[in-house]
py3Dmol code that shows the C-alpha trace and the ligand (Angstrom):
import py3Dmol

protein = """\
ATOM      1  CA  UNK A   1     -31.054 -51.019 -64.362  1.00  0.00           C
ATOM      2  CA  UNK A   2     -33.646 -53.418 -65.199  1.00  0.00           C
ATOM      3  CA  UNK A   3     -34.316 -57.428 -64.722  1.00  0.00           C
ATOM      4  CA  UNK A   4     -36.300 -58.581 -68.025  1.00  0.00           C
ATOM      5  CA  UNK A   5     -37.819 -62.327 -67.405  1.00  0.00           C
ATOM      6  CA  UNK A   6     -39.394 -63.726 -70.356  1.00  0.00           C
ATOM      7  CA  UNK A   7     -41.542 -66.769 -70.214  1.00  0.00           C
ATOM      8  CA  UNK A   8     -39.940 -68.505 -67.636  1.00  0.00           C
ATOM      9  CA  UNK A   9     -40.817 -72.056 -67.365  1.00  0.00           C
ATOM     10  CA  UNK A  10     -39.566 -74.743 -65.405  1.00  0.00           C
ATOM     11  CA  UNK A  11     -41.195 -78.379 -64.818  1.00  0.00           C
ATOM     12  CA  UNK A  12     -39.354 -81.071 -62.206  1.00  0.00           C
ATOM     13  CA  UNK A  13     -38.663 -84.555 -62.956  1.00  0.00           C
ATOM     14  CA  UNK A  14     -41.413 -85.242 -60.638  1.00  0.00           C
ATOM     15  CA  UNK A  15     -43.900 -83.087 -62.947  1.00  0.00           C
ATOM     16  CA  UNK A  16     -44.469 -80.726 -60.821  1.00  0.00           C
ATOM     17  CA  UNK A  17     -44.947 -76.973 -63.169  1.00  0.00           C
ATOM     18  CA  UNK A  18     -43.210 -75.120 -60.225  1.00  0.00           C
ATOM     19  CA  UNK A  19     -42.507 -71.924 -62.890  1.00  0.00           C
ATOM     20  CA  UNK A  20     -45.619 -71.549 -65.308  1.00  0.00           C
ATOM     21  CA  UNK A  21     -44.501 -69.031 -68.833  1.00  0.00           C
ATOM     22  CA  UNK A  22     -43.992 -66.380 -66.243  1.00  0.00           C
ATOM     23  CA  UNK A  23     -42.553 -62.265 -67.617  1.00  0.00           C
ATOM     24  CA  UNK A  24     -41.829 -59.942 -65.182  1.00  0.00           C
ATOM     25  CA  UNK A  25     -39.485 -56.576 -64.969  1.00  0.00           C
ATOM     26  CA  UNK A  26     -38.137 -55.591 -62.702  1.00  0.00           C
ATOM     27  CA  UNK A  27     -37.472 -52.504 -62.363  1.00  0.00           C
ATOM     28  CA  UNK A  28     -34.717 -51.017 -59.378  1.00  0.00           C
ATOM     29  CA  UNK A  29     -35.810 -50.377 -55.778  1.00  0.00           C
ATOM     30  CA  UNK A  30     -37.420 -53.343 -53.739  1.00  0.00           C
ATOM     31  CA  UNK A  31     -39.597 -55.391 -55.372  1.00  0.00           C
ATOM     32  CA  UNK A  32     -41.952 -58.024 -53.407  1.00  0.00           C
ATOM     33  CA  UNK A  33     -42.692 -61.664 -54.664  1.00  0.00           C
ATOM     34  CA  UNK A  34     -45.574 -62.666 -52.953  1.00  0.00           C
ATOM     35  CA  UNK A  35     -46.968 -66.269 -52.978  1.00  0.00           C
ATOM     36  CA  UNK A  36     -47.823 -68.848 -50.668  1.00  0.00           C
ATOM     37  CA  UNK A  37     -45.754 -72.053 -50.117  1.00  0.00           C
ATOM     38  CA  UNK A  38     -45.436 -74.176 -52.628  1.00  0.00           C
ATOM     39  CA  UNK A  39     -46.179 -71.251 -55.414  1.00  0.00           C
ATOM     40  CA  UNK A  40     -42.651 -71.490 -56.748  1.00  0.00           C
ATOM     41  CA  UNK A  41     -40.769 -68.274 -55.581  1.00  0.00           C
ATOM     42  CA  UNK A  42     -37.895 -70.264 -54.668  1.00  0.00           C
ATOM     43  CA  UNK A  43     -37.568 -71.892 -57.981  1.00  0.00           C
ATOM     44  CA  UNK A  44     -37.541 -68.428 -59.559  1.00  0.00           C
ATOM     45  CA  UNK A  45     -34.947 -67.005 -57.504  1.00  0.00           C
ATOM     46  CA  UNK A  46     -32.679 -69.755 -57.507  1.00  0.00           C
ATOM     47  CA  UNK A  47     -32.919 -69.816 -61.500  1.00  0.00           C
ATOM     48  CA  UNK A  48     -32.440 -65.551 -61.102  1.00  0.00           C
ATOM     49  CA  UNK A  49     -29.490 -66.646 -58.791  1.00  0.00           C
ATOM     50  CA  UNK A  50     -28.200 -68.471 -61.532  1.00  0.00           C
ATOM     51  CA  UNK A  51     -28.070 -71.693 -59.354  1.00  0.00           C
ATOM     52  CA  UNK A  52     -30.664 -73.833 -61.279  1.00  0.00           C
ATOM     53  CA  UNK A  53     -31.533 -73.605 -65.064  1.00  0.00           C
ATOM     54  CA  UNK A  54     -35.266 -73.300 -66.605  1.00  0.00           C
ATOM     55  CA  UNK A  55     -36.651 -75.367 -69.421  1.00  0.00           C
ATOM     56  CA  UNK A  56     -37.473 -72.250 -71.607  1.00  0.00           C
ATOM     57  CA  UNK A  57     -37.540 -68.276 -71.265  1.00  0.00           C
ATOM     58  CA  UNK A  58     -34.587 -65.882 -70.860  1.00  0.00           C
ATOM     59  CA  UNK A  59     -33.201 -63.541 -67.997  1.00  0.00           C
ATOM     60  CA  UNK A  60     -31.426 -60.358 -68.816  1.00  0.00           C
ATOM     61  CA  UNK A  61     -29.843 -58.080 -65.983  1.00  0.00           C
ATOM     62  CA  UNK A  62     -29.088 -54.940 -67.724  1.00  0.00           C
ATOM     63  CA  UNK A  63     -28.257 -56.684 -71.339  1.00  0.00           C
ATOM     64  CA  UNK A  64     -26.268 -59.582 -69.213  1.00  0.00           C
ATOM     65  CA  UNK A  65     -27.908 -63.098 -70.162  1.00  0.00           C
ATOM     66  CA  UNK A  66     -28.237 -64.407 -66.805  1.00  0.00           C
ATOM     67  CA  UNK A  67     -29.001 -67.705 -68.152  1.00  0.00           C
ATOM     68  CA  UNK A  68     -26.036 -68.070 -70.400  1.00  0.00           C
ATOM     69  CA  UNK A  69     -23.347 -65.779 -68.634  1.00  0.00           C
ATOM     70  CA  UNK A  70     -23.696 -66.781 -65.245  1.00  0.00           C
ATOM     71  CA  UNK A  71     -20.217 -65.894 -64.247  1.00  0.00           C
ATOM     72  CA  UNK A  72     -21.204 -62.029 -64.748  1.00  0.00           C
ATOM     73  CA  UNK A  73     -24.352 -62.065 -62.961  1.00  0.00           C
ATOM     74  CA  UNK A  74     -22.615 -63.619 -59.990  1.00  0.00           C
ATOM     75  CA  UNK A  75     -19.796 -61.011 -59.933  1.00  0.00           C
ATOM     76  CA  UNK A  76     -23.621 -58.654 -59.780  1.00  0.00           C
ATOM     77  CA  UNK A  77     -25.027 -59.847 -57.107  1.00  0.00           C
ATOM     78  CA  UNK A  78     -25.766 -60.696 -53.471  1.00  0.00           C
ATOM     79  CA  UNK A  79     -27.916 -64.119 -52.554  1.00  0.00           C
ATOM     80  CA  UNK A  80     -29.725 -64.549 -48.693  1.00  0.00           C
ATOM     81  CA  UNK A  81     -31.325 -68.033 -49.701  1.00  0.00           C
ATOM     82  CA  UNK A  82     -34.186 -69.302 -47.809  1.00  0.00           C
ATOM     83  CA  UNK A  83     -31.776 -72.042 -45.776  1.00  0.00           C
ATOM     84  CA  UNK A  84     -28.504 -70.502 -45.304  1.00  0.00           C
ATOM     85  CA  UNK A  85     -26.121 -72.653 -42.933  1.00  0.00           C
ATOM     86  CA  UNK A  86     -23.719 -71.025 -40.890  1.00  0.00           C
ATOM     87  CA  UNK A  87     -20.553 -72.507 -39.396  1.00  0.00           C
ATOM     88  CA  UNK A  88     -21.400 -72.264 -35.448  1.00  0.00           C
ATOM     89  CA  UNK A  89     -18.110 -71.570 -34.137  1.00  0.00           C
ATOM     90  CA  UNK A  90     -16.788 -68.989 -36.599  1.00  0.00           C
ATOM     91  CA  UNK A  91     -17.015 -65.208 -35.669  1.00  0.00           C
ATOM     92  CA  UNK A  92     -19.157 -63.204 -37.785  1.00  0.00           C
ATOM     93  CA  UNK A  93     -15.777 -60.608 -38.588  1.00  0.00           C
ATOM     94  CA  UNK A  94     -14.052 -63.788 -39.824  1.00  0.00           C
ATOM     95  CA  UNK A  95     -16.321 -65.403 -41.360  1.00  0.00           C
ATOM     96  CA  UNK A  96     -17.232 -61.851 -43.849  1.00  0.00           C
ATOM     97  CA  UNK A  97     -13.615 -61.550 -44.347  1.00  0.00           C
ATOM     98  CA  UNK A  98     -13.495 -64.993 -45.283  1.00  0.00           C
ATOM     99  CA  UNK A  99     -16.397 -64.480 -48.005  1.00  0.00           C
ATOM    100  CA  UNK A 100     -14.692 -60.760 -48.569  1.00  0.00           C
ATOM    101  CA  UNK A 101     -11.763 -63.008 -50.242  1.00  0.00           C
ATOM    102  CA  UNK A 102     -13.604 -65.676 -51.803  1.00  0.00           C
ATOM    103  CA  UNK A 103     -15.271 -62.724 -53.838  1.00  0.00           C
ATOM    104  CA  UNK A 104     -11.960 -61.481 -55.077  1.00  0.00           C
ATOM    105  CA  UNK A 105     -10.878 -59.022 -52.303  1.00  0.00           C
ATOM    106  CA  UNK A 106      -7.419 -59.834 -51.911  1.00  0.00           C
ATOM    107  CA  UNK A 107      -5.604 -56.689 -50.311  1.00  0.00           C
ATOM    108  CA  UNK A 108      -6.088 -57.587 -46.372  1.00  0.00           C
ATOM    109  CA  UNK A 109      -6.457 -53.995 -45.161  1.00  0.00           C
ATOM    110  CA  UNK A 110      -8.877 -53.279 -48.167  1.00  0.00           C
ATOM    111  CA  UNK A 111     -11.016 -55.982 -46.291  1.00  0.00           C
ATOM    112  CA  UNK A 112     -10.484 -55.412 -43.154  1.00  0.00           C
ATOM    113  CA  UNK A 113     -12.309 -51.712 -43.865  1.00  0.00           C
ATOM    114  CA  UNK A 114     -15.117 -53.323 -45.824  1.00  0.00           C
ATOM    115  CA  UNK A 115     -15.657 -56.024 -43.058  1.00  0.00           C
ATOM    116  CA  UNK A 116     -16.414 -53.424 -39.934  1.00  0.00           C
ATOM    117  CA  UNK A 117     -17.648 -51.493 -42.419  1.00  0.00           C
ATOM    118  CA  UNK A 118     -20.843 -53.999 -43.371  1.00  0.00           C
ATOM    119  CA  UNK A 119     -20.728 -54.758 -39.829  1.00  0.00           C
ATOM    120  CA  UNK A 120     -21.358 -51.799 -38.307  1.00  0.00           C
ATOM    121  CA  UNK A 121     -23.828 -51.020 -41.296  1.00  0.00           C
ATOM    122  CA  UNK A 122     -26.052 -54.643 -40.090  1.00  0.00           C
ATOM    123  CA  UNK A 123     -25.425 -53.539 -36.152  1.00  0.00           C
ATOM    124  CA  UNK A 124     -23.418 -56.214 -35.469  1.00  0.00           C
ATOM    125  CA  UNK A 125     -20.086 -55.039 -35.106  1.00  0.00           C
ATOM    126  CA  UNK A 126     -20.393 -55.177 -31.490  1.00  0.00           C
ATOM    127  CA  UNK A 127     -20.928 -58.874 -31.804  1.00  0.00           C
ATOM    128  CA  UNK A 128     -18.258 -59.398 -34.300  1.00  0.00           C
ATOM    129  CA  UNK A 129     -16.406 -61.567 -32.013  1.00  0.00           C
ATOM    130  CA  UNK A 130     -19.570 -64.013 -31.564  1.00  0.00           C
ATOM    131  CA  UNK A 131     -19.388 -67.279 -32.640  1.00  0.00           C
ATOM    132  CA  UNK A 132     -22.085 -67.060 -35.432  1.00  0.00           C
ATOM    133  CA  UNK A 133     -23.972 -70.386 -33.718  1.00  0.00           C
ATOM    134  CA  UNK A 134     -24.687 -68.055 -30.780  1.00  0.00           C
ATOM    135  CA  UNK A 135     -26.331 -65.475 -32.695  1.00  0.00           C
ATOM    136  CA  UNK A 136     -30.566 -64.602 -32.506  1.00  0.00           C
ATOM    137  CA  UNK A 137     -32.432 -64.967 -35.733  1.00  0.00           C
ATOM    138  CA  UNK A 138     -32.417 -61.443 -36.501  1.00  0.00           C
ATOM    139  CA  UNK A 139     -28.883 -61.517 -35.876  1.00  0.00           C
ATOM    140  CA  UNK A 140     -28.367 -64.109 -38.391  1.00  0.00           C
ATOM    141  CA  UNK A 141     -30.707 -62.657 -40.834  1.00  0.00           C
ATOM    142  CA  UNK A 142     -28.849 -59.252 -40.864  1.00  0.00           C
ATOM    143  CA  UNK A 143     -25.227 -61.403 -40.616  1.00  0.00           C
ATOM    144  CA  UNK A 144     -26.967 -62.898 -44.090  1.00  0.00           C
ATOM    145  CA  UNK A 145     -27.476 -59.738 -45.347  1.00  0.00           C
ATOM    146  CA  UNK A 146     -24.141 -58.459 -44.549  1.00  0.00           C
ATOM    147  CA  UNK A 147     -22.502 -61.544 -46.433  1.00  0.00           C
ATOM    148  CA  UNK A 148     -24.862 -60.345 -49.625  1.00  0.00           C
ATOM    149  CA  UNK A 149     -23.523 -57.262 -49.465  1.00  0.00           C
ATOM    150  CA  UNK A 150     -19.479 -57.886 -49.815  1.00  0.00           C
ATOM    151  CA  UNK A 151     -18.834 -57.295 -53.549  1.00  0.00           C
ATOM    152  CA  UNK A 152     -21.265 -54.289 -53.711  1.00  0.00           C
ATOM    153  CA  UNK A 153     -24.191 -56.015 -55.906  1.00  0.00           C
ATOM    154  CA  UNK A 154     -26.530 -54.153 -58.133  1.00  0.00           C
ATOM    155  CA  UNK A 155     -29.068 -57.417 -58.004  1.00  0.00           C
ATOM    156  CA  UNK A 156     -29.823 -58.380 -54.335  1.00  0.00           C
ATOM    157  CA  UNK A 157     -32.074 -61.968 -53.316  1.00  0.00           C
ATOM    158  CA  UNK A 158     -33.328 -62.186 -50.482  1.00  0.00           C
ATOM    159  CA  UNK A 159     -35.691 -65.342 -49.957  1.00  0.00           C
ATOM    160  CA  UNK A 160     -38.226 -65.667 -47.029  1.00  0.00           C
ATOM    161  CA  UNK A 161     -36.132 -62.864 -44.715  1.00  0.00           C
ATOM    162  CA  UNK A 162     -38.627 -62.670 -42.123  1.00  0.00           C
ATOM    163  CA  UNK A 163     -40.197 -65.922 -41.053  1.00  0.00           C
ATOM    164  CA  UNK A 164     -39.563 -66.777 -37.919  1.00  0.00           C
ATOM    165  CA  UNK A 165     -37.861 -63.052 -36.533  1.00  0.00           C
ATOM    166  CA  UNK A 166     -40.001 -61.481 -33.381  1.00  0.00           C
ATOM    167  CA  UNK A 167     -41.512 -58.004 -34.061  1.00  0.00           C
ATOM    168  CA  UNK A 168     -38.912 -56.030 -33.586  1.00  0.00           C
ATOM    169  CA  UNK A 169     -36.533 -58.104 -35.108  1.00  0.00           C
ATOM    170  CA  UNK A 170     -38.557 -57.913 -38.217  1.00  0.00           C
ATOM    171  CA  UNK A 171     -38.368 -53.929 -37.849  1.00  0.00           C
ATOM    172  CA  UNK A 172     -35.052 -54.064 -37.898  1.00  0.00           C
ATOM    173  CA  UNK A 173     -34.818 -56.108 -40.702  1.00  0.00           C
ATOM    174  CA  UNK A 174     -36.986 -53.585 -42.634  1.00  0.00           C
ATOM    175  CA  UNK A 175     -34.956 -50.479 -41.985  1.00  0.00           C
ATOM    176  CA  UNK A 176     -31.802 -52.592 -43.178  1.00  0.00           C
ATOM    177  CA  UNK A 177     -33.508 -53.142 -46.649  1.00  0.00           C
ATOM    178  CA  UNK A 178     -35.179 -49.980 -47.285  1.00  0.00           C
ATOM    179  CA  UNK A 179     -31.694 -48.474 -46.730  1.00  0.00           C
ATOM    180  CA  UNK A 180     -30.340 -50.478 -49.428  1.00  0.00           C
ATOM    181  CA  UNK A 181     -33.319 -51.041 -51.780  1.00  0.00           C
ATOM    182  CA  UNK A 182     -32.158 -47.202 -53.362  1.00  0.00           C
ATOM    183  CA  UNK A 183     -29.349 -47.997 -55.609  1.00  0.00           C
ATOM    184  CA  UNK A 184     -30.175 -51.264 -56.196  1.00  0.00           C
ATOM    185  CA  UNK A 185     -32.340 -54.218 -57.250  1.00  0.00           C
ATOM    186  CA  UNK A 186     -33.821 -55.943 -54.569  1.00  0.00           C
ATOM    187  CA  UNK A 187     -36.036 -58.810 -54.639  1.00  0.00           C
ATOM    188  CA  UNK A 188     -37.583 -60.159 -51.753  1.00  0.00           C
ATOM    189  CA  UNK A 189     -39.759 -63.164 -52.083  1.00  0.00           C
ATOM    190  CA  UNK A 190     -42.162 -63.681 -49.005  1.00  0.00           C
ATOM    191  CA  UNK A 191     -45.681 -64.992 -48.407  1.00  0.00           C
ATOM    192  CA  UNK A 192     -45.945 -62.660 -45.472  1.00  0.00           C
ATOM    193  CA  UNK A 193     -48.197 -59.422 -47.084  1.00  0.00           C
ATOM    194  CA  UNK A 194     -46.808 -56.882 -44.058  1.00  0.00           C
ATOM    195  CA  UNK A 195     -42.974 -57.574 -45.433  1.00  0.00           C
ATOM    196  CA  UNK A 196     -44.406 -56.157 -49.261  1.00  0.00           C
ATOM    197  CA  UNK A 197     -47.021 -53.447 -47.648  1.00  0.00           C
ATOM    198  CA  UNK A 198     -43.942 -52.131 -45.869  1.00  0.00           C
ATOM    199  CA  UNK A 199     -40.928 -51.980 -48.315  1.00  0.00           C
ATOM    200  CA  UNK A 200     -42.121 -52.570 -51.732  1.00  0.00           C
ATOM    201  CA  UNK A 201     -42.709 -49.948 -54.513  1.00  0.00           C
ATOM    202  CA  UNK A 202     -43.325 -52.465 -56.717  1.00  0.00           C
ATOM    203  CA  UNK A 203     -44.486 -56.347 -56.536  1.00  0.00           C
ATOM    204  CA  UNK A 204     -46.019 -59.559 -58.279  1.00  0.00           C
ATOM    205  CA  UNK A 205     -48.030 -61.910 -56.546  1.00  0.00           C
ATOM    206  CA  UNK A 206     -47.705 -65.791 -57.786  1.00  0.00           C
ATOM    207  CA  UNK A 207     -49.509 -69.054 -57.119  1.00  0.00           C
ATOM    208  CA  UNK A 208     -49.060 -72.624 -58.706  1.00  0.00           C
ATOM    209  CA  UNK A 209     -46.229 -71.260 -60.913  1.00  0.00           C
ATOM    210  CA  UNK A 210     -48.569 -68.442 -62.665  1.00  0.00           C
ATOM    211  CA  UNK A 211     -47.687 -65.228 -62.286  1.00  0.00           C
ATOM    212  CA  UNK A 212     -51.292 -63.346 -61.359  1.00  0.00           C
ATOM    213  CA  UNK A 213     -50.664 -59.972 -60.904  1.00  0.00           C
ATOM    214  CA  UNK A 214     -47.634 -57.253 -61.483  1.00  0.00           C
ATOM    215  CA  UNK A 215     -47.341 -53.474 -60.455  1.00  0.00           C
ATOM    216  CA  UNK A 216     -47.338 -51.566 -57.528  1.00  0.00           C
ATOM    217  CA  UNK A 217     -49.266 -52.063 -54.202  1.00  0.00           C
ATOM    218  CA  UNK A 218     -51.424 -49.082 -54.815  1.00  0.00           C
ATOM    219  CA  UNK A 219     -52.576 -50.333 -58.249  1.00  0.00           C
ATOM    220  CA  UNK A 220     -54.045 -53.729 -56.652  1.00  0.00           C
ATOM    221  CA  UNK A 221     -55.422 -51.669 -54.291  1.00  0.00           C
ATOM    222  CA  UNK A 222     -57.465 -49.769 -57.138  1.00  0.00           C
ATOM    223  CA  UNK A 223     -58.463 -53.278 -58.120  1.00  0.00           C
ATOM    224  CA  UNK A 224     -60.547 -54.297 -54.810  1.00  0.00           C
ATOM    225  CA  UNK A 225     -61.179 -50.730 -53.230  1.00  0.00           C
ATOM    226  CA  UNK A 226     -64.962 -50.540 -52.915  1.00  0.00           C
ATOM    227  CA  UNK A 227     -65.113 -54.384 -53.413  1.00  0.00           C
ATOM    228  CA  UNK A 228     -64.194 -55.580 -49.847  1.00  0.00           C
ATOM    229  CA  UNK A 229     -67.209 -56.517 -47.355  1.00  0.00           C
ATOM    230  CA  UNK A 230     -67.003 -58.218 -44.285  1.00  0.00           C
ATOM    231  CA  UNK A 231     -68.800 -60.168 -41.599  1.00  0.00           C
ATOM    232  CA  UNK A 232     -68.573 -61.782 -38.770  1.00  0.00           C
ATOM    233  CA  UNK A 233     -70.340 -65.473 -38.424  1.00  0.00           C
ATOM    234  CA  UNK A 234     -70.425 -68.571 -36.808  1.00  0.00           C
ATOM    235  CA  UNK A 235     -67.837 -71.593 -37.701  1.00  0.00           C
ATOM    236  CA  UNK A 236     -70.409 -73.799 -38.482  1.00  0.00           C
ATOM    237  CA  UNK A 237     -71.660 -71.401 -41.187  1.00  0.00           C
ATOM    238  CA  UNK A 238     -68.882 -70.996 -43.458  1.00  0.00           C
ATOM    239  CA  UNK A 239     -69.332 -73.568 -45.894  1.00  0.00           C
ATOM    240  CA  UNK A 240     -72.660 -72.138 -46.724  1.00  0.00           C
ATOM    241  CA  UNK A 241     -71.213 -69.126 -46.991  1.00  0.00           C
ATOM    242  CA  UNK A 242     -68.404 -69.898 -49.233  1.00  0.00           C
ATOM    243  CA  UNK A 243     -70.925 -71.219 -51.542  1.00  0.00           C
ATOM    244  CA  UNK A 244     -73.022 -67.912 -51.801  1.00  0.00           C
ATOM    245  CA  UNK A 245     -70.278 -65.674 -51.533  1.00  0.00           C
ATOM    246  CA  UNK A 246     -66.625 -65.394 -53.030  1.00  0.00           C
ATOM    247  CA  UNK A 247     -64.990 -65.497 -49.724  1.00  0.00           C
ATOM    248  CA  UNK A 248     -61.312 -64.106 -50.432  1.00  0.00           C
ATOM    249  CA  UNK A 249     -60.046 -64.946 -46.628  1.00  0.00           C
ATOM    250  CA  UNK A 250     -61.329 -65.470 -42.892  1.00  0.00           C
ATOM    251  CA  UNK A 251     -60.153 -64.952 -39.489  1.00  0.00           C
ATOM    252  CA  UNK A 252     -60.855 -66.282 -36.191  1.00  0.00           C
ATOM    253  CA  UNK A 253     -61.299 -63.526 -33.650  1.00  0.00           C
ATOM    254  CA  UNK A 254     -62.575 -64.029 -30.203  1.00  0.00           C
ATOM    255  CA  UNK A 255     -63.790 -67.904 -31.532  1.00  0.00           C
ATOM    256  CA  UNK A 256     -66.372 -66.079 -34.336  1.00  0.00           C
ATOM    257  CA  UNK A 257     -65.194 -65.832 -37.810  1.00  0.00           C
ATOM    258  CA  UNK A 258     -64.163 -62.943 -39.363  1.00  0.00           C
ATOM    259  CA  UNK A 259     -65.187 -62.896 -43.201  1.00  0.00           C
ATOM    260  CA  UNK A 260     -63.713 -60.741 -46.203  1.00  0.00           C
ATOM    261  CA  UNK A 261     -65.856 -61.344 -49.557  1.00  0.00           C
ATOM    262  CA  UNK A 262     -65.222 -59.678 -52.325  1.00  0.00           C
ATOM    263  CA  UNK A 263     -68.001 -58.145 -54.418  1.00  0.00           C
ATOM    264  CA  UNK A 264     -68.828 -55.995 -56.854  1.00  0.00           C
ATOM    265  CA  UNK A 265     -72.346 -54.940 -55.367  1.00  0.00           C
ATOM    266  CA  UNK A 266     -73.584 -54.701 -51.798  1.00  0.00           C
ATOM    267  CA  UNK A 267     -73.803 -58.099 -50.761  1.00  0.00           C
ATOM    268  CA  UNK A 268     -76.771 -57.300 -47.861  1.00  0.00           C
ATOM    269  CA  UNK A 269     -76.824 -59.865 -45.692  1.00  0.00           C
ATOM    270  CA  UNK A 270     -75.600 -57.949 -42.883  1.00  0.00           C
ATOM    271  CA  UNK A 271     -72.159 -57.430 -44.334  1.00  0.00           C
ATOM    272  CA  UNK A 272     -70.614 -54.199 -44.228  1.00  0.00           C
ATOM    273  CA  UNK A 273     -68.087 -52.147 -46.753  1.00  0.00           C
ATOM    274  CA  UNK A 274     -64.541 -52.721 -45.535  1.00  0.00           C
ATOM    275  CA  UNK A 275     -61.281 -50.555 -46.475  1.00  0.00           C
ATOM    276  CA  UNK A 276     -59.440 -52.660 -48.694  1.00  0.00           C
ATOM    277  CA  UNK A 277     -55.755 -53.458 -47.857  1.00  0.00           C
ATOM    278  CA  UNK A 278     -52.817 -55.198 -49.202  1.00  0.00           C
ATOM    279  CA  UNK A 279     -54.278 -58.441 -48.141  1.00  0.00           C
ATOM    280  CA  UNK A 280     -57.037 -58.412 -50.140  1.00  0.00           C
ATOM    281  CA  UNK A 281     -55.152 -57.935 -52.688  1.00  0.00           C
ATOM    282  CA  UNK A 282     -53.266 -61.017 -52.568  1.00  0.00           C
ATOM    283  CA  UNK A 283     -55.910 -63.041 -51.040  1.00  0.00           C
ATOM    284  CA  UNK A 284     -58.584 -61.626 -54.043  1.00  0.00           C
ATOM    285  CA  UNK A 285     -55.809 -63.327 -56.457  1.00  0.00           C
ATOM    286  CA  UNK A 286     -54.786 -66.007 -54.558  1.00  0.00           C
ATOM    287  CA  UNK A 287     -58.313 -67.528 -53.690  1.00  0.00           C
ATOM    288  CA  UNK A 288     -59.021 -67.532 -57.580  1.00  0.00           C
ATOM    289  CA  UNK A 289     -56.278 -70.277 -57.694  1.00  0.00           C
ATOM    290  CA  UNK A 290     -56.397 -71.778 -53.756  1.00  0.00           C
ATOM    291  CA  UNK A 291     -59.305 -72.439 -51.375  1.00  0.00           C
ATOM    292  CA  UNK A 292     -60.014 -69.299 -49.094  1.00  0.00           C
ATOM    293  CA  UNK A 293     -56.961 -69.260 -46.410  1.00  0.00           C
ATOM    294  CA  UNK A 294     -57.623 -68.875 -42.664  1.00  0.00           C
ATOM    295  CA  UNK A 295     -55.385 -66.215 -41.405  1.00  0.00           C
TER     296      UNK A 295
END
"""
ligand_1 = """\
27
ADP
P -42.072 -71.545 -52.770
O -40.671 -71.045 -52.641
O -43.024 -70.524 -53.294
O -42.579 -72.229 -51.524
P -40.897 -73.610 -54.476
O -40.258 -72.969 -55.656
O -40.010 -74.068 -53.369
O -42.065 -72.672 -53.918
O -41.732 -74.883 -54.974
C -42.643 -74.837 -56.070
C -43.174 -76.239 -56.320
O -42.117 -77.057 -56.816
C -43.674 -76.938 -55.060
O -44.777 -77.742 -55.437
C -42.501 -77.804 -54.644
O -42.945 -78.941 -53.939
C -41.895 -78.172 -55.974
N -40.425 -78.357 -55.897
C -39.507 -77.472 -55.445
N -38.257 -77.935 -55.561
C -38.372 -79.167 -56.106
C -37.429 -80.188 -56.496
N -36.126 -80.006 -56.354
N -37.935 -81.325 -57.019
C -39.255 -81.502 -57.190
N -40.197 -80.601 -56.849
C -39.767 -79.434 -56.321
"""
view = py3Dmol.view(width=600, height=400)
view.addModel(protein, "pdb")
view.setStyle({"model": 0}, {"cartoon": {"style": "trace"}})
view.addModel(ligand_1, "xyz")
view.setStyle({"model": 1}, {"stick": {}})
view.zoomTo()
view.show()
């Protein structure tokens, strides 16, 4: 199972280029969409979801034109959207058997097996009874995954999962979509490089509506290993230091900055070699587009 896109493009009335001739496969297992706001990740998965069209370029899921025949891709696949609403005072077991119908599961006990089934497979069937207003974030994010999953999809979405879930809400989160990431296709946009680091065998990282980079983690690691130096300076010094270096991303620790440049020689200078990571990575694309980002 395979999802071709083909020179993808998609302009809004207001001129923004939020999708820029971007091809991708992808190919089954998870698969990470990094970028950071405003790169158009949403856009894409929307038009993937079938929900808005592009101005030119094709989708194909398995041979299916998602474009075109959006009825079959729908019957394919599971959506968690970046801003999904919930109804407050509905119970999470009524509100899945609800959606369990609206999907085309008409026999009652058939449902009624698939409901606690997804529940207890998100951990929530304890709190099925919970109106769905009283539930945590990570409770809602893995209610939102549950809801993706009635209809068993081969083509899973899931937009911006983790933003705003605690650490161990997030880990949770994880284990829930490595489990399913084997039999299917699952695409999880995110700016946050830990989420693709920690799930994804395969990823593309895109900024301004360009797609800059596809393939897996380790092979943009090959790109910047041995490239990566780092430093620690003064605030005041970084704009000199952006303009002598290419400065891929800084952080503040203990109020001194931490620099990464990237370079293909020793810079001197006092910098020293760093291991590169998955950061790098998308910061050593990203900044080529984007001003250095403080992290
Ligand atoms: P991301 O999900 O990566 O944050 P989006 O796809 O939401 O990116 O947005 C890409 C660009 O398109 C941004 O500049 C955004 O402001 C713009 N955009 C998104 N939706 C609309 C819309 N409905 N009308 C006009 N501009 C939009």
């Amino acid at each position: 199972m395979e999802l071709i896109i083909q020179n993808l493009s998609k302009t809004y009335s207001n001129g923004v280029k939020a999708l820029n001739d971007i091809s991708l496969t992808i190919p089954q297992g998870m698969f990470g969409l990094l970028g950071p706001n405003g790169a158009g990740k949403s856009t894409l998965m929307r038009t993937i979801a079938t929900l808005q069209d592009a101005d030119e370029g094709s989708i194909s899921l398995d041979g299916i034109d998602v474009l075109q025949d959006k009825q079959s891709v729908r019957e394919r696949l599971g959506y968690l959207p970046q801003d999904f609403g919930l109804y407050p005072r509905i119970n999470a077991e009524t509100m899945l058997d609800h959606i369990a119908q609206m999907k085309g599961i008409g026999n009652k006990s058939e449902r009624k097996e698939l409901v606690a089934s997804l529940l207890n497979r998100v951990n929530l069937y304890k709190d099925r009874k919970k109106g769905l207003g009283t539930y945590s974030g990570g409770m809602r994010q893995r209610f939102g995954i549950a809801q993706a999953l009635v209809g068993n999809p081969s083509l899973i979405i899931v937009d911006e999962p983790t933003a705003g879930l605690d650490p161990s809400e997030r880990n949770r989160f994880y284990n829930l979509l490595s489990e399913i990431g084997e039999n299917t296709i699952v695409i999880l946009s995110t700016h946050i490089v830990e989420d693709v680091n920690t799930l994804c065998s395969n990823m593309a990282i895109i900024c301004m509506g360009e797609l800059l980079m596809q393939g897996k983690p380790k092979d943009g690691l090959a790109m910047v290993q041995g490239k990566i130096y780092k430093k620690s300076i003064d605030k005041s010094e970084l704009d000199q230091y952006r303009q002598d270096y290419h400065v891929i991303s800084t952080k503040l620790i203990e109020g001194k900055l931490s620099l990464r440049v990237e370079s293909e020689a020793a810079p001197g200078n006092g910098f020293e070699p760093s291991q590169a990571d998955l950061e790098d990575v998308y910061f050593s694309f990203i900044s080529k587009k984007v001003d250095p980002i403080t992290i």
